[in-house]
DRENVO-820235 format. One line per 5 residues: their letters; for each residue x, y, z of N, C-alpha, C, O. Coordinates in steps of 0.02 Angstrom, whole numbers, m for minus. Each point is the difference from the previous one (the first is absolute). Example, Ala and Ser with C-alpha at 12.3 -4.5 7.8 and 13.67 -1.06 7.14 Angstrom:
<pts>
as) 660:m284:390:m45:59:0:45:60:0:52:m1:33; m70:54:m69:42:59:3:m39:55:37:25:55:8;
</pts>
This chain:
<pts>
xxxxx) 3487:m3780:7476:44:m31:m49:m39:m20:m62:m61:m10:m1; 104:3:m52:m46:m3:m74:59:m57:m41:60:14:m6; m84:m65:m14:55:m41:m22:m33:m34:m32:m47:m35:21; 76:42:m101:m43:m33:m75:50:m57:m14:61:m1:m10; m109:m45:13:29:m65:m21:m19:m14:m77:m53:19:m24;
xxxxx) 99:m53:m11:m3:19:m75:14:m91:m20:57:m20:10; m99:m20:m31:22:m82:m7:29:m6:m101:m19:38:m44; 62:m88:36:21:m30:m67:51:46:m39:4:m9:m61; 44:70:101:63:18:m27:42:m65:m14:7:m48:38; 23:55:m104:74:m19:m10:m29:m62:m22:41:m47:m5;
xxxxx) m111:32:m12:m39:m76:m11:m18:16:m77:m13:59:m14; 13:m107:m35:m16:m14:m59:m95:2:m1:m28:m7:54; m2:14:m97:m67:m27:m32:m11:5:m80:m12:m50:m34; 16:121:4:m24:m10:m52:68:41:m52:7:61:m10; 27:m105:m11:77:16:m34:m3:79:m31:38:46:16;
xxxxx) m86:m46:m60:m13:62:m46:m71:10:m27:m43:m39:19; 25:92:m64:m28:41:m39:m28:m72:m62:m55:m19:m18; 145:m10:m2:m39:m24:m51:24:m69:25:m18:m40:m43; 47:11:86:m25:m64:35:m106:m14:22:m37:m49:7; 31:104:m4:m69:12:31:m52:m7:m50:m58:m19:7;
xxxxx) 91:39:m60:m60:2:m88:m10:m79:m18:m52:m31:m5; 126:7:m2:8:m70:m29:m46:m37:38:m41:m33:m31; 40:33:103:m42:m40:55:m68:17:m20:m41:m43:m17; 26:123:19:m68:m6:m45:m36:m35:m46:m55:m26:8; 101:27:m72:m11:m16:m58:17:m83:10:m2:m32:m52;
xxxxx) 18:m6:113:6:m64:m14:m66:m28:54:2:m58:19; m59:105:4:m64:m14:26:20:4:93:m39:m20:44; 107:50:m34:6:4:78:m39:57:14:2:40:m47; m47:m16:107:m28:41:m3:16:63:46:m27:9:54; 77:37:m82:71:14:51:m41:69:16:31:36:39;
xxxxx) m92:m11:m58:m29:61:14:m62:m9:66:m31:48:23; 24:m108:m5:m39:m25:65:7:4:54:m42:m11:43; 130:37:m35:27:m13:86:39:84:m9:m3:22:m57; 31:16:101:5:65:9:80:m45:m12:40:9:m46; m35:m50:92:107:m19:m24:24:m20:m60:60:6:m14;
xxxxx) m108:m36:m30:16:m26:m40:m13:49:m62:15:m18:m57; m48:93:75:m17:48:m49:62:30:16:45:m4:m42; m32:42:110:52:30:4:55:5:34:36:49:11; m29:m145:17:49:2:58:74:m8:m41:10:m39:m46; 49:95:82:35:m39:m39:82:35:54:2:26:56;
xxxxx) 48:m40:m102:60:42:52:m8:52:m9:11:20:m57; m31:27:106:34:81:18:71:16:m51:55:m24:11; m71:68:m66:53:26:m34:38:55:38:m6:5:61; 50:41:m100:33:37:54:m32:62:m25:26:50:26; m78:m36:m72:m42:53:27:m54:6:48:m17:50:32;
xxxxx) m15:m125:m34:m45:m14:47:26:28:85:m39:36:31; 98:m52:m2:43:20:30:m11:49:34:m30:19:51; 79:8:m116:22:85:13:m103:36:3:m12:27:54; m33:m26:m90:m64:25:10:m19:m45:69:m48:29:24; 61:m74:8:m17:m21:60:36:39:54:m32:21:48;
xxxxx) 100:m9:m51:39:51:23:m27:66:38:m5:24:57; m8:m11:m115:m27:84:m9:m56:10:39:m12:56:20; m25:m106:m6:m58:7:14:m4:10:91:m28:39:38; 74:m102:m31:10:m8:69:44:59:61:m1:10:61; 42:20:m127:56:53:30:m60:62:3:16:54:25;
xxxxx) m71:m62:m48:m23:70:m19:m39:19:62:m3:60:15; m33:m115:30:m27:m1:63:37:0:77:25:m54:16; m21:100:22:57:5:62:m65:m6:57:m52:33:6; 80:m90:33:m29:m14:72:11:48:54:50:33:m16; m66:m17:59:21:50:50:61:m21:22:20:19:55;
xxxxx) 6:m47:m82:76:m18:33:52:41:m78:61:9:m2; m99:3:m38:65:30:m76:15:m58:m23:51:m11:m33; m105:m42:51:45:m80:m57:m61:m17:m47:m58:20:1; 83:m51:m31:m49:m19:m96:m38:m52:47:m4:m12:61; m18:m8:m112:m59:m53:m2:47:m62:m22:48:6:m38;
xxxxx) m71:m73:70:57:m76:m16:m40:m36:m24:m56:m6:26; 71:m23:m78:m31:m77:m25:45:m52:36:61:m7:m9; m105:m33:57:44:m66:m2:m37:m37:m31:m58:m13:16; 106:m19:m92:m25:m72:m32:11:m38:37:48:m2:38; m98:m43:m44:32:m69:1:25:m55:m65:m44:m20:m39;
xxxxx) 109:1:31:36:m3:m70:9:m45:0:m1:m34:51; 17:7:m120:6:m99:m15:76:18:m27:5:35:m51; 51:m57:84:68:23:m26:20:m21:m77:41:22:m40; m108:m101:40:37:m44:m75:m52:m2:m32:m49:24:28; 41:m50:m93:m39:m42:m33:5:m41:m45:58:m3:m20;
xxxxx) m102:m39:m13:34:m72:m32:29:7:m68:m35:12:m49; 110:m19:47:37:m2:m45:m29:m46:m47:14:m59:6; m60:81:m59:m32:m15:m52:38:m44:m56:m21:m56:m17; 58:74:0:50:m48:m48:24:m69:25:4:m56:m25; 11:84:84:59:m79:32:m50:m49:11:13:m60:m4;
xxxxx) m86:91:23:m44:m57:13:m24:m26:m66:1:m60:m8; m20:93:m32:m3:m38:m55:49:m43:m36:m12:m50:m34; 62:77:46:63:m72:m27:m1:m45:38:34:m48:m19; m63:40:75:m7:m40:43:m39:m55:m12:7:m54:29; m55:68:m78:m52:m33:m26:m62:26:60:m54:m24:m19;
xxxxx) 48:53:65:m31:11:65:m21:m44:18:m56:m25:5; 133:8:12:6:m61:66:48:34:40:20:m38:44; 9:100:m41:42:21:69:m52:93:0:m44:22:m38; 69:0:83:m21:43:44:55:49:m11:47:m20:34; m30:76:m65:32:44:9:m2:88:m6:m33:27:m44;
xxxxx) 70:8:89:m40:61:9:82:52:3:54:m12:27; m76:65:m62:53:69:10:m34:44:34:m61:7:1; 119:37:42:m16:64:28:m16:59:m57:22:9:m57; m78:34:102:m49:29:m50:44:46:m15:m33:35:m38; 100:m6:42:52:38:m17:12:m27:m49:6:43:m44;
xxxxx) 6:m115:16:12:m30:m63:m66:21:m46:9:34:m51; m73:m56:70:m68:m4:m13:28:93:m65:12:8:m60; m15:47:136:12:60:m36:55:15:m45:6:56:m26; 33:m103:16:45:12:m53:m5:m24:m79:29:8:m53; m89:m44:84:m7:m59:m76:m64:43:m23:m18:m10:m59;
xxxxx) m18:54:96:m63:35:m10:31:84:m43:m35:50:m10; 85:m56:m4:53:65:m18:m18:64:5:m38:16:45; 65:37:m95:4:66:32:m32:47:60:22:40:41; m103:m72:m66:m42:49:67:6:m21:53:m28:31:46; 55:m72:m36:7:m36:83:60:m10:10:9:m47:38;
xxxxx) 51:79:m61:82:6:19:m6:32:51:51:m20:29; m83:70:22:28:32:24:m49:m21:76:12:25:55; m55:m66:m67:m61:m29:53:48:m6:51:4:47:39; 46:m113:m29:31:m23:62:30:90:45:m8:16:59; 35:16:m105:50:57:54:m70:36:m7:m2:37:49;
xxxxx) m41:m32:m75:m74:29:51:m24:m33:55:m31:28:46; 42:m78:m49:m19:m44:79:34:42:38:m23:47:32; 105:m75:m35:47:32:49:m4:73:25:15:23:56; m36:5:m107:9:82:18:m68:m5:40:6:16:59; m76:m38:m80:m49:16:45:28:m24:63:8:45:41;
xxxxx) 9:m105:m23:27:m14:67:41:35:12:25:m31:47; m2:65:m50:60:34:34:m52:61:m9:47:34:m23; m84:m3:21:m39:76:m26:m57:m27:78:m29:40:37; 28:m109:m32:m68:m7:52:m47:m4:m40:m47:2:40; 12:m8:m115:m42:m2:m18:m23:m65:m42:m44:2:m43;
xxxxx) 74:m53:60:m15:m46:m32:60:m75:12:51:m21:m28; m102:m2:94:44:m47:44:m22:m86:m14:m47:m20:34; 71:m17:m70:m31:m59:m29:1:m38:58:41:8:45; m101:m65:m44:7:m39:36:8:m74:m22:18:m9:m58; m29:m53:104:m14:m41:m71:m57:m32:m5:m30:m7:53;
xxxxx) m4:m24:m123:m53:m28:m1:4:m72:m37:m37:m23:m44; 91:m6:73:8:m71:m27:57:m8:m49:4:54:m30; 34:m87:11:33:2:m58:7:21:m65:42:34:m29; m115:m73:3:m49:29:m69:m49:20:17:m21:21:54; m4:m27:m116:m84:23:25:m52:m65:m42:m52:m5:m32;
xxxxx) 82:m16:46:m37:m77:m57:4:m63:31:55:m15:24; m102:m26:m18:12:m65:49:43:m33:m35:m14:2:m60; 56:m31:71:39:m24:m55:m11:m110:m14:7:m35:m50; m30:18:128:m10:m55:m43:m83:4:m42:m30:m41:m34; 15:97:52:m67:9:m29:6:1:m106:m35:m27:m43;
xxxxx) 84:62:41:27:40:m43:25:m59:m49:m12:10:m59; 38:m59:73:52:m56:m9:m45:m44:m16:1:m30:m54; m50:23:101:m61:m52:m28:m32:2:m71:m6:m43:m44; m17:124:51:m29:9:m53:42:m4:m69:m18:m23:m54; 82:53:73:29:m10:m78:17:m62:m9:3:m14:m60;
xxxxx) 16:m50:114:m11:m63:m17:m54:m40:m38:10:m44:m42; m73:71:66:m67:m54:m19:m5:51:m72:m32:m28:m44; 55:92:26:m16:28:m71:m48:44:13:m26:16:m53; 2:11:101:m61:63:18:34:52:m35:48:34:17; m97:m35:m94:19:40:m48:m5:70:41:56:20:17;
xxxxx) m102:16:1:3:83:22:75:m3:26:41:38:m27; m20:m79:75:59:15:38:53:m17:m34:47:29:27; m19:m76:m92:28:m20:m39:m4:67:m55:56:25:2; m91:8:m43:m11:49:m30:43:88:53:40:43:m18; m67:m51:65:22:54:38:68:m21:21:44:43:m3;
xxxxx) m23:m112:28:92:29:m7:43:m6:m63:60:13:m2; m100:m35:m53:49:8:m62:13:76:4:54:26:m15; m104:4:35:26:92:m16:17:24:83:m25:55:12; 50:m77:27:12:6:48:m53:31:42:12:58:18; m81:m92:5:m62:25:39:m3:m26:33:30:m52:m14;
xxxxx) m59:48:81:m10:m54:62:m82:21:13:m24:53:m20; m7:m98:51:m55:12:45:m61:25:m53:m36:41:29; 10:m55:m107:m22:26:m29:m94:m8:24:m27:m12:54; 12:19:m93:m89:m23:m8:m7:m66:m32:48:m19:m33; m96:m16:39:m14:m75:m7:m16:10:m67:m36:50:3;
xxxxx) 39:m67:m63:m51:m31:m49:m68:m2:0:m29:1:54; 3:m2:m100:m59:m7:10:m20:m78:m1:28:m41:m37; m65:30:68:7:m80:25:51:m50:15:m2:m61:m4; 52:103:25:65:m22:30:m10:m1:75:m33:42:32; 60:m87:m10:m9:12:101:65:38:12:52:m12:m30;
xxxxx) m63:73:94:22:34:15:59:m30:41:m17:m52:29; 86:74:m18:45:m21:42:m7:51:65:21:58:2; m54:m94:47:m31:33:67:60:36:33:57:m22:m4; m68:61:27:44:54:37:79:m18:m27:48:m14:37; m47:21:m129:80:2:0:23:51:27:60:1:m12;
xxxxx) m71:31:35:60:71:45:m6:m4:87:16:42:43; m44:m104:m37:18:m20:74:68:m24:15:2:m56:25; 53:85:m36:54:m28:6:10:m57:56:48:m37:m9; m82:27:57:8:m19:66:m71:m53:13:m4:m26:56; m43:12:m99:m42:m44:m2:26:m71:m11:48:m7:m38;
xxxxx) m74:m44:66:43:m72:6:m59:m37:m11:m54:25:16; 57:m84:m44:m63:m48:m46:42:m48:77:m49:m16:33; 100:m5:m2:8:m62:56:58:50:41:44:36:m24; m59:m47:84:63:39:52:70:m11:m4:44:33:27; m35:m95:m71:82:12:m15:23:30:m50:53:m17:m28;
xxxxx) m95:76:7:14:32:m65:44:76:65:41:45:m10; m67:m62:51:15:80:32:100:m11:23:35:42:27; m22:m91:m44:63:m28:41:65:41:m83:57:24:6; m101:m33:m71:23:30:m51:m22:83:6:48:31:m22; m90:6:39:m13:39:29:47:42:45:15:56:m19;
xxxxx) 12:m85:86:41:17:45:60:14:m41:31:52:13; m8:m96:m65:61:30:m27:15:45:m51:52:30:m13; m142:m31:m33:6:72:m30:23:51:30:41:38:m27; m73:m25:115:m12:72:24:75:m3:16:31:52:13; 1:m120:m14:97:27:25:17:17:m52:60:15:m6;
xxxxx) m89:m11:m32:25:1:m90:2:78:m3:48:35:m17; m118:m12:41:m56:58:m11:54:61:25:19:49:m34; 1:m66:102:14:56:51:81:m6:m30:27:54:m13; 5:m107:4:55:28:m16:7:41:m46:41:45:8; m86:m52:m82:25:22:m67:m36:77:15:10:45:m41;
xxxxx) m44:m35:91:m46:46:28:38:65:20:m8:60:m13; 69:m108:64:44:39:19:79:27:m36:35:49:13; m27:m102:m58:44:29:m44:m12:50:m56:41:28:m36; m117:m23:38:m4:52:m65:m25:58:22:m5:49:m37; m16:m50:113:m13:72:30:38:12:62:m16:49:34;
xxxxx) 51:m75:m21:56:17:69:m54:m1:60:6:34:51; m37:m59:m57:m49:m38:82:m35:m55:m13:m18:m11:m58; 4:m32:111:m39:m57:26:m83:55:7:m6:55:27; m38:m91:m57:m65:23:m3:m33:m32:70:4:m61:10; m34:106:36:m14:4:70:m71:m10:7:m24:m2:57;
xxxxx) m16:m4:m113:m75:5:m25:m3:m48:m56:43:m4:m43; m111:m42:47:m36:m37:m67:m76:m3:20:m37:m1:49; 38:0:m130:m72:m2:m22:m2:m61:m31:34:10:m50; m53:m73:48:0:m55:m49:m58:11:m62:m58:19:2; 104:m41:m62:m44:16:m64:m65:m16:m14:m12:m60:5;
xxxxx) m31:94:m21:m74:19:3:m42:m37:78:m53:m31:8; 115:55:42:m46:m18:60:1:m84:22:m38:m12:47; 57:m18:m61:m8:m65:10:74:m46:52:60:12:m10; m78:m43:43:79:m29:15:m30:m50:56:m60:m7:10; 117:m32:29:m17:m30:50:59:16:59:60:15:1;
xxxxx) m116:m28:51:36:34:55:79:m58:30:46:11:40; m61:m65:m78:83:m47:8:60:20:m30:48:m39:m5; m46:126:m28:49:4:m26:27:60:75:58:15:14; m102:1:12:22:61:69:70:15:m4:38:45:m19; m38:m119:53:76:m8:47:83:26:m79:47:39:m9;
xxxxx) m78:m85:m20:54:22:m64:m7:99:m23:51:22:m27; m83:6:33:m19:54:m20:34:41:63:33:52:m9; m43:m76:64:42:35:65:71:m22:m27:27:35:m43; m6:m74:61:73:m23:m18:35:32:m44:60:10:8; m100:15:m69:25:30:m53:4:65:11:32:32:m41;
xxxxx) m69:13:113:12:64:15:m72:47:m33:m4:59:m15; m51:m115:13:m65:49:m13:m26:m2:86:22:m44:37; m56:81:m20:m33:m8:60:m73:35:m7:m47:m18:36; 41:63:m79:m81:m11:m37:m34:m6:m38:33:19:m49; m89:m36:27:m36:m37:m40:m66:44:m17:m39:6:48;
xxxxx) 22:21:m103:m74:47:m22:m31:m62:m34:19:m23:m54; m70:m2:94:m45:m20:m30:m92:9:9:m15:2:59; m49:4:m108:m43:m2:27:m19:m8:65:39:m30:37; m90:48:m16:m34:m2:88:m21:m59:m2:m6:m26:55; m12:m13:m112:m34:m60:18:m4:m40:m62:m38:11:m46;
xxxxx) 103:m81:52:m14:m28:m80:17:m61:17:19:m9:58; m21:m39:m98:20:m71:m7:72:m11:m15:30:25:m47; 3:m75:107:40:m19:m3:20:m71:m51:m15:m48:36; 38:24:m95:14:m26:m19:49:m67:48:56:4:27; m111:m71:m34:42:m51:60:34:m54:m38:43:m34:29;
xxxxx) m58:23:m85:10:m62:m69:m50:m41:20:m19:m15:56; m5:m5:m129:m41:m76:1:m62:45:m8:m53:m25:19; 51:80:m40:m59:24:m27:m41:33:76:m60:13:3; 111:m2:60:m40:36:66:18:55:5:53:17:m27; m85:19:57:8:57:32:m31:11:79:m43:m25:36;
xxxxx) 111:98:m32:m57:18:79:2:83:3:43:43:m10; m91:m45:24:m20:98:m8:31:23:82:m13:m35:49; 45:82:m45:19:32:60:11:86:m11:18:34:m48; m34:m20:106:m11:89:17:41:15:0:44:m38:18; m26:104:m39:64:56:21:m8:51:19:m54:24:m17;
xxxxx) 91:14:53:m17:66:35:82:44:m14:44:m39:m20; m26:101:26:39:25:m12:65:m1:72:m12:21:57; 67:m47:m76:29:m19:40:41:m79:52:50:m22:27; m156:3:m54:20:m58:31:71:m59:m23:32:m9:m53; m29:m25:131:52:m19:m13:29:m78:m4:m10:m29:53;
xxxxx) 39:m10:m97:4:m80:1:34:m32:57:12:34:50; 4:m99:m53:23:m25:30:71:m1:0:40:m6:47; m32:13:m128:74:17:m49:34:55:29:60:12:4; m117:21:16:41:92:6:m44:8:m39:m49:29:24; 46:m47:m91:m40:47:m50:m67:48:35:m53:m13:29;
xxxxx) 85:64:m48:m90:59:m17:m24:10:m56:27:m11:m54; m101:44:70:m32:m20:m59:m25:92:4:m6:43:45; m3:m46:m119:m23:78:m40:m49:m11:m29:m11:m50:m34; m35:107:48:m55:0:m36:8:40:m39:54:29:7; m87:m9:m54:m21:61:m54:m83:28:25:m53:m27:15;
xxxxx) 72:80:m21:m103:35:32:7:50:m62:m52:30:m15; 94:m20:m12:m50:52:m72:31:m39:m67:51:m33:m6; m112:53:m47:14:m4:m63:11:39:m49:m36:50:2; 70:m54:m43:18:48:m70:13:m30:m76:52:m12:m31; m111:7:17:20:m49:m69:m42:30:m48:m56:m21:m14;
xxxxx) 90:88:m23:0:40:m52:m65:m31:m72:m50:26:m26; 79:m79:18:0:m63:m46:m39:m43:28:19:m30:50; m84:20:m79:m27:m50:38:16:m89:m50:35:m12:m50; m80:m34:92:37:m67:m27:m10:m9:m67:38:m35:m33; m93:67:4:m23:m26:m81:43:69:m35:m19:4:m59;
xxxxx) 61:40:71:34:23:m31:m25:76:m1:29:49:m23; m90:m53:53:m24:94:m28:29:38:66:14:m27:53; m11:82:m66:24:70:14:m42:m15:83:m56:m26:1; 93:48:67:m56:m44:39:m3:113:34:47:26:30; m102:8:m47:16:69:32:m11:15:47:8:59:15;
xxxxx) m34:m107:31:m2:17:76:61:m24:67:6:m1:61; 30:m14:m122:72:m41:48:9:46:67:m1:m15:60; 9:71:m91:29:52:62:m74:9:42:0:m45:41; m39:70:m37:m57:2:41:2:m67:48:0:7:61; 2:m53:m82:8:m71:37:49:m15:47:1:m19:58;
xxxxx) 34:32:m95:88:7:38:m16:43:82:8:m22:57; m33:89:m79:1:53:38:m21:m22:48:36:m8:49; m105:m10:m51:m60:m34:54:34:m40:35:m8:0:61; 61:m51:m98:14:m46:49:63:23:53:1:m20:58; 40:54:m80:49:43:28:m17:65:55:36:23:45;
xxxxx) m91:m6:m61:m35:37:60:m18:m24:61:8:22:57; m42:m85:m83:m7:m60:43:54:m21:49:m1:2:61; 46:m22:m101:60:m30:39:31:47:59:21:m12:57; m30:83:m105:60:45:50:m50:29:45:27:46:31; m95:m54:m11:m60:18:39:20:m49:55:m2:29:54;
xxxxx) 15:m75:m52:20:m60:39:58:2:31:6:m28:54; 37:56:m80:76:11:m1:45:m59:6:41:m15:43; m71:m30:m124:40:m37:m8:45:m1:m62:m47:19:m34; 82:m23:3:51:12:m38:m72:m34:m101:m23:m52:m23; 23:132:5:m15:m49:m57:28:m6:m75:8:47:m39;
xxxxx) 5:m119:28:20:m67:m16:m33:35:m83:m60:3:12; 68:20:m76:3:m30:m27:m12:m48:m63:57:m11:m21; m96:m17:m13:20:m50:m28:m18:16:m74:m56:15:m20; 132:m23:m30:m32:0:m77:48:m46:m47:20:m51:27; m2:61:m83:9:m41:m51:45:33:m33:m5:59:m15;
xxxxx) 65:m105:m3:41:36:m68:m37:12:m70:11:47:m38; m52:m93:31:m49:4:m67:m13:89:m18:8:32:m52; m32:m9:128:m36:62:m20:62:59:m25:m11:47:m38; 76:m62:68:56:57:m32:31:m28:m48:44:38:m21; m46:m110:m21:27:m11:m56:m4:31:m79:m30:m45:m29;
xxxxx) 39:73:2:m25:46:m37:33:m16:m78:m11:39:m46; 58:m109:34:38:m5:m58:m51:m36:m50:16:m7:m59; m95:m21:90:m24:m23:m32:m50:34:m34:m28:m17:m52; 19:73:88:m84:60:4:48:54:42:46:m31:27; m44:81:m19:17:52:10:m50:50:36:10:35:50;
xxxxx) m69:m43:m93:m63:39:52:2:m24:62:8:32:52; m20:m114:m62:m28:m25:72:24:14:57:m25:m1:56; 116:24:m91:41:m6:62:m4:88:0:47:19:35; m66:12:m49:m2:91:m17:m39:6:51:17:28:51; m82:m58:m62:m73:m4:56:49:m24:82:16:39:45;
xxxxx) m6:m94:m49:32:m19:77:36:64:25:m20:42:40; 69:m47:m69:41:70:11:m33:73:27:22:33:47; m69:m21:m80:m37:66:m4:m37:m41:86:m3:23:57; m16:m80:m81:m56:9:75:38:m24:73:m25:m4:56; 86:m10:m75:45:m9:56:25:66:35:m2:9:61;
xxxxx) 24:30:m101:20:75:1:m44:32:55:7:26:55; m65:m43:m105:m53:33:36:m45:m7:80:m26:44:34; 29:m119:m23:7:m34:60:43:23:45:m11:7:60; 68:7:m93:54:12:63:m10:77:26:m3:20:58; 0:18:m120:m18:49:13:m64:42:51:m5:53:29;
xxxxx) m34:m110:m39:m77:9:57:37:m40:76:m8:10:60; 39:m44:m87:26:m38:93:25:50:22:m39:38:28; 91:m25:m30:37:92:21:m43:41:22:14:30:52; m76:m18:m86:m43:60:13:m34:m11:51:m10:47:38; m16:m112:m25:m45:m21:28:20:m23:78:m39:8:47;
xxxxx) 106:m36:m41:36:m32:36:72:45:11:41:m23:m40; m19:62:69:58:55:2:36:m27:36:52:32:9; m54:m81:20:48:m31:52:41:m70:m24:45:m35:25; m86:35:m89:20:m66:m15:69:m30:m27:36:44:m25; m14:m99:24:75:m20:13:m4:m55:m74:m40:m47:m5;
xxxxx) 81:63:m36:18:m44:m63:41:m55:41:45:16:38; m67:m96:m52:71:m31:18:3:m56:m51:m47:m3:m40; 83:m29:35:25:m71:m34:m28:m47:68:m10:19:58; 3:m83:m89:m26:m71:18:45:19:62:m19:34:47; 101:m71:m57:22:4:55:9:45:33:31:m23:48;
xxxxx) m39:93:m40:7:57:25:m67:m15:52:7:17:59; m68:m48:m79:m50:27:37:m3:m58:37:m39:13:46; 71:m104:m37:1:m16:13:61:m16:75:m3:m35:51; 43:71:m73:54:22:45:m40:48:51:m21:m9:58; 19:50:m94:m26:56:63:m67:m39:52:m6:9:60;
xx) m38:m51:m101:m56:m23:49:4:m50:42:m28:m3:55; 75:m52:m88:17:m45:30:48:m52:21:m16:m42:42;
</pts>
């Protein structure tokens, strides 16, 4: 089995082209981070050339190749919070997001749908937003110009200033400064899965929490809501409040107390490396680790970035991904003749 997990569909970072100059030209340093050079929404050519790519590779079964994202359904309705004076909290579904983003992205949402219904592109979810939000709230409270500058033009999650302090893991959606932050938390994800399910006709059966981070007191709410697994690192810190943590192991499969199981990822594919350059050994890397996996005969997992197929900001970068994705899939086939394309939940159904 071969199943590419794809993190930050349907999630905001860097508005535009020339949202991105102004931030320049006002000393943000938006060419330092690979998301903040080229993360942005999937237009509907980005799409359709993601499409193409995936239909073009057949598993020994006659089926394409699947992206399952993992997708942020909303993000923060930029205006209302500012009339707010940012003192309230408010957020639209990224179907609104793509309508206010106009022509090149009219046609994004019925590309979702059609990939799901085609099997090639099965969303999962990855939190509500993709932005911590009392993180988010703080900063535009106390005046943290980088982050004040980046949502006047609608940016989240930028680069620090220069001698500005950094806002630590703003894209931990699920990071908590005291444990009763997670109780606001629990009702995002009822927030998450419903608006989740009204804009794609399913309850998401899989999460990834945003950039990896979360605590394990939200489980039980995450079962309830109809997730029952969880991709996270083999080995990371659990966020406890009050500034603790506790590091704990994962193995593929294993299983909670909740019910929850847990997913690993064993390969990588990241086209794009973090400082933004062209990364040309993506696929060689990938390969190794996927040889690996299916030498073992364990299902391999996997893991890359919307950054690398976004293409409305740079076009090469996302030309390069494309070309070396193609090309990846194309050596898995050759290499592997038996091998089985599936979606998240496809491969999780069948194993467990």
């Amino acid at each position: 089995m071969v199943v590419i997990f794809v993190d930050d569909y349907g999630s905001i970072r860097t508005r535009s082209e020339e949202a991105r100059q102004l931030l320049l030209k006002a000393g943000v340093p938006m060419d330092t981070s690979r998301y903040s050079r080229f993360d942005t929404l999937c237009d509907t050519e980005d799409m359709q050339m993601l499409y193409e790519v995936l239909t073009s590779v057949k598993d020994s079964r006659g089926r394409s190749a699947c992206f399952t994202p993992f997708a942020n359904p909303a993000n923060p309705a930029f205006e209302k919070i500012w009339e707010s004076g940012f003192t309230e909290y408010y957020r639209e579904p990224f179907t609104e997001t793509l309508l206010r983003y106009g022509k090149d992205y009219e046609s994004v949402h019925e590309l979702w749908k059609q990939g799901i219904a085609e099997g090639i592109f099965r969303p999962e979810y990855h939190g509500t937003e993709h932005v911590s939000v009392w993180k988010l709230m703080k900063a535009l409270q106390k005046g943290h110009k980088s982050t004040r500058l980046a949502f006047d033009v609608e940016c989240v999650a930028v680069p620090p200033m220069q001698g500005e302090p950094a806002v630590k893991k703003d894209t931990a959606v699920f990071d908590i400064e005291h444990a009763e932050q997670n109780t606001q938390l629990i009702e995002d994800v009822k927030v998450g899965q419903q608006l989740f399910e009204e804009l794609l006709g399913y309850r998401s059966l899989l999460f990834t929490p945003g950039a990896n981070l979360y605590s394990p007191a939200i489980h039980s709410a995450l079962v309830t809501e109809g997730i029952r697994y969880i991709s996270v690192n083999r080995y990371f810190p659990y966020p406890l409040g009050d500034g603790k943590y506790v590091k704990k192991f994962h193995w593929n499969g294993q299983k909670e107390q909740t019910g929850m199981q847990f997913i690993i990822r064993n390969c990588v594919f990241e086209p794009t490396s973090e400082s933004g350059a062209l990364n040309m050994n993506a696929k060689d890397i990938c390969l190794k680790n996927v040889d690996a996996a299916l030498r073992w005969h364990n299902p391999a997992i996997i893991s890359t970035h919307r950054v690398n197929f976004a293409g409305h900001l740079d076009k090469e970068h996302r030309n390069h991904s494309l070309d070396q994705l193609r090309s990846l899939l194309q050596e898995i086939v050759k290499r592997h003749p038996d091998v089985e394309f599936m979606s998240g939940d496809e491969m999780v159904r069948t194993i467990y």
